[in-house]
C-alpha positions in Angstrom: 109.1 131.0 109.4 110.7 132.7 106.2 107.2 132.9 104.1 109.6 133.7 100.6 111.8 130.8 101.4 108.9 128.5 101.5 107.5 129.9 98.4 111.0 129.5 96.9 110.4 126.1 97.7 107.0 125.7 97.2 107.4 126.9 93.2 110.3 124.0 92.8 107.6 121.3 93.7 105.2 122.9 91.4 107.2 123.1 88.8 108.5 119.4 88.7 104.6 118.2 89.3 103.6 120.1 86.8 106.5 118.8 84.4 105.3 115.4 85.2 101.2 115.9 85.6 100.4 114.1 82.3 101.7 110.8 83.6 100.7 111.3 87.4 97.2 112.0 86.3 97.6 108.8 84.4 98.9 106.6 87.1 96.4 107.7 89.5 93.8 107.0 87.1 95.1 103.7 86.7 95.2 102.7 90.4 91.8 104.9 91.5 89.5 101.9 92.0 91.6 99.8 94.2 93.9 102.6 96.0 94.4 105.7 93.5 98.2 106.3 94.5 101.6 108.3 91.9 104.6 109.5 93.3 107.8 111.5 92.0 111.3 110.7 92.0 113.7 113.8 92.2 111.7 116.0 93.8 113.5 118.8 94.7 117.3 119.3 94.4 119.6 116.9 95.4 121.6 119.3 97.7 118.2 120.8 99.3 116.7 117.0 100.1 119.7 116.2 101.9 120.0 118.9 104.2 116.4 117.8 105.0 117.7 114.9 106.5 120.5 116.1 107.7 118.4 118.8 110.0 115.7 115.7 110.9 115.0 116.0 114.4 116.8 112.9 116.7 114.5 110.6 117.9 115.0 111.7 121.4 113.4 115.2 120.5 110.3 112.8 119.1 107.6 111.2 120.1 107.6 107.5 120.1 104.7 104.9 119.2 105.3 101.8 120.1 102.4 98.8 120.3 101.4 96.2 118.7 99.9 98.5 116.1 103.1 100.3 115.4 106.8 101.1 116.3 108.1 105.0 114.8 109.0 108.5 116.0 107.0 111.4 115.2 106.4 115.1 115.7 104.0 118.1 114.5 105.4 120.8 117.0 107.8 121.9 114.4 108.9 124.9 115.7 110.8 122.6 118.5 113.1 121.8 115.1 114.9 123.7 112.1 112.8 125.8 110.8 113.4 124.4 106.6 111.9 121.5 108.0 108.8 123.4 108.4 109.4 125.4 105.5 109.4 122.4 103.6 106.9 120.7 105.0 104.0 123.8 104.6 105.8 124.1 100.6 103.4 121.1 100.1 100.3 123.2 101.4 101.0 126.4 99.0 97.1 126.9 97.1 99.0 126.2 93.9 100.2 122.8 94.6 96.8 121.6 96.4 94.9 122.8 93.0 97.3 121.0 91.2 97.3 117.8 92.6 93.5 118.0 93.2 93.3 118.5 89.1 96.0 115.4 89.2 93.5 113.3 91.2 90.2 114.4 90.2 89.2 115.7 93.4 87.2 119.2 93.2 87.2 120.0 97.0 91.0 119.8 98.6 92.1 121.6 101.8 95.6 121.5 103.2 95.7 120.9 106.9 98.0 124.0 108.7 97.3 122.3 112.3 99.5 118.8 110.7 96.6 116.6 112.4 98.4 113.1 112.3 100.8 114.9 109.6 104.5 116.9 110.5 107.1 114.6 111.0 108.1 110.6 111.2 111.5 108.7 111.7 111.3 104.7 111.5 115.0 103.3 113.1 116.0 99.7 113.1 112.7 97.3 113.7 110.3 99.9 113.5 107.4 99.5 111.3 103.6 100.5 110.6 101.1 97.2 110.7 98.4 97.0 108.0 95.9 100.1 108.9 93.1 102.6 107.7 93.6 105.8 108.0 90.7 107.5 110.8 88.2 108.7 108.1 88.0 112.8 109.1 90.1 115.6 110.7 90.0 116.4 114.3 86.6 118.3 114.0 85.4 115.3 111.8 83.8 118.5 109.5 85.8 117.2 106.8 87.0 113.8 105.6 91.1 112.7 104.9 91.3 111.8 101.3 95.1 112.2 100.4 98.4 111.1 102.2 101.3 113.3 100.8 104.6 111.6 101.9 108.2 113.0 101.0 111.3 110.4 101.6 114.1 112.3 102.6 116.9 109.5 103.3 120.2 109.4 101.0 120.4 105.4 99.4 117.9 104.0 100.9 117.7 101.1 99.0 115.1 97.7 98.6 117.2 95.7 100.9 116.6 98.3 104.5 112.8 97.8 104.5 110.9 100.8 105.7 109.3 100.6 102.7 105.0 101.8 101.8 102.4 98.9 101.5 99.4 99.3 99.7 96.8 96.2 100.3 94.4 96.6 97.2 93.0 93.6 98.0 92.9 94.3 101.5 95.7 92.7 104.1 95.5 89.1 103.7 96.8 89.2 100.2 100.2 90.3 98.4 100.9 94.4 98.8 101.9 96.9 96.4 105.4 98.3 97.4 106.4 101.8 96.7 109.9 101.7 98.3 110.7 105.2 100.3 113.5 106.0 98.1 115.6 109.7 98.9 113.8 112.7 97.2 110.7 110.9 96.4 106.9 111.9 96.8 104.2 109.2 97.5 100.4 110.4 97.2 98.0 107.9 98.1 94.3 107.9 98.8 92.9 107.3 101.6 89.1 106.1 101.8 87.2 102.5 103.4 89.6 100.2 101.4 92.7 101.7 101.5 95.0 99.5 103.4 98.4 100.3 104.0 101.3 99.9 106.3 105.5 100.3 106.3 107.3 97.0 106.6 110.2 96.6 109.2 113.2 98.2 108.9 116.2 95.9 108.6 118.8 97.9 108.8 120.9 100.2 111.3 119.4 103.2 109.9 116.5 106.1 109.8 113.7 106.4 107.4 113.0 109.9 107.5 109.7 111.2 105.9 107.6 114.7 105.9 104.8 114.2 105.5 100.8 115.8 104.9 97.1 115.0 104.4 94.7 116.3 102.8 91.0 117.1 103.4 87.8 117.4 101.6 83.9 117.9 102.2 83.6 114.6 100.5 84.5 111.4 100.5 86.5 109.5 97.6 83.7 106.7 98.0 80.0 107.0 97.9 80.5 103.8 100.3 82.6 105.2 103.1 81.2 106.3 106.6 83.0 107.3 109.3 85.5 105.4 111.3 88.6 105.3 113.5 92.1 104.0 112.3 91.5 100.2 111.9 94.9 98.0 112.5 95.7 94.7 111.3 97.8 92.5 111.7 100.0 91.0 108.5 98.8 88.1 106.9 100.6 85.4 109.1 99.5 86.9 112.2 96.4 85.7 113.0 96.5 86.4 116.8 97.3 90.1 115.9 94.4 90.2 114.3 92.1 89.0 116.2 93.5 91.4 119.3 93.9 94.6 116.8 90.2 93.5 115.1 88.8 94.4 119.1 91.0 97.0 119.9 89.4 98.9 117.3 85.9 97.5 117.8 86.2 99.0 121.4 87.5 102.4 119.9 84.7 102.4 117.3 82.1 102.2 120.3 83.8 104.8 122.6 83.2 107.2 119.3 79.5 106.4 118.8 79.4 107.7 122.3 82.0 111.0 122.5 81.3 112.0 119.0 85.1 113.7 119.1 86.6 111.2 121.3 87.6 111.0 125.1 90.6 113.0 124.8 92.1 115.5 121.4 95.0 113.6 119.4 98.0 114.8 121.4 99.8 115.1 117.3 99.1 118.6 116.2 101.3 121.7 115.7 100.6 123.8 118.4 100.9 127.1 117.6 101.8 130.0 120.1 98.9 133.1 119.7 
């Protein structure tokens, strides 16, 4: 990987974060006892966000999730695709950017993740979508807990109408969400903690919703309150069987954890690096 193109890139987000810090710190302020969440329209330049998308990975070179959970391509092995893709995507982890956007959300202890544990790539095509879910409280060592979800939209007019769009439940999932539509060039930052619900409703159109996307880690928690646990699913709030079936899926994956303190086999979604 180019290191200076990166930190080409990597100065362009800073810059426009920077620009806008005043009123991001203020958003997230806003939102920070339900689910502290900002993002950023116009990221980076129009020309450079498209060829994003036009060098996404097809979903045959992905992997697909599909359940009742969730339907959507992903990947972390990005050397298997164009290398700006991963340019872009580590841009996001440069020292300066973390620091900023830990000043941004008032978090003292912030850590990129390099191995893209649950991060790196996702595609969502026609039907896919993301049911109501917690994100699994730490990284894969469980040494440190996830406490920011960096997502970058990379898909030209993607407009209200194609779904594919981010939930966020700050009442939890049986109530009405918060929609931050995944529109082309924009950054979503969200927190993740015990309470923050969130999900991607169906796409409705013939179409990709392309996203790059990161987490971030700290030695603490964003609430006194949280404790360990595994991604939690839900259904939506008309689908009370879901529920009920997704409430013991992850009942049964809480247990298995008590027991095998780092599961029964490593999360398969991690960039894995040649030596």
């Amino acid at each position: 990987m180019d290191s200076s193109i990166s930190k080409d890139i990597s100065e362009l987000i800073f810059n426009k974060i920077k620009e806008k810090q005043v009123e991001l710190k203020a958003s997230y302020k806003a939102s920070k006892g339900q689910i502290g969440h900002f993002f950023i329209d116009d990221l980076l330049p129009e020309d450079l966000a498209k060829q994003c998308f036009d060098l996404f990975p097809n979903t045959s070179e992905m992997r697909c999730l599909k359940s009742i959970r969730e339907y959507k391509y992903v990947s972390a092995q990005m050397d298997k695709h164009n290398e700006l893709l991963e340019q872009v995507l580590y841009a996001f982890q440069d020292s300066k950017i973390v620091s900023l956007i830990g000043e941004i959300c008032n978090i003292d202890s912030l850590y990129a993740d390099n191995s893209l544990y649950a991060g790196g790539l996702s595609q969502m095509a026609q039907d896919n979508f993301l049911n109501p879910h917690l994100d699994n409280s730490h990284d894969a060592e469980r040494e440190r807990w996830r406490v920011l979800n960096l997502l970058y939209y990379v898909t030209p007019n993607w407009n209200t109408d194609n779904g594919g769009h981010l939930e966020l439940w700050p009442n939890g999932p049986k109530k009405e969400p918060i929609v931050i539509e995944s529109k082309f060039n924009r950054l979503a930052v969200m927190a993740t903690h015990d309470k923050s619900w969130h999900s991607v409703n169906q796409v409705k159109v013939n179409k990709s919703r392309c996203c790059i996307s990161n987490y971030y880690f700290s030695d603490e928690p964003l609430k006194a309150s949280d404790k360990f646990h595994v991604t939690k699913f839900r259904g939506r709030p008309e689908d009370t069987f879901t529920n009920i079936i997704l409430d013991l899926d992850a009942s049964l994956r809480m247990l298995v954890r008590k027991v095998f303190k780092k599961g029964i086999r490593k999360n398969p979604h991690v960039y894995k690096k040649e030596d």
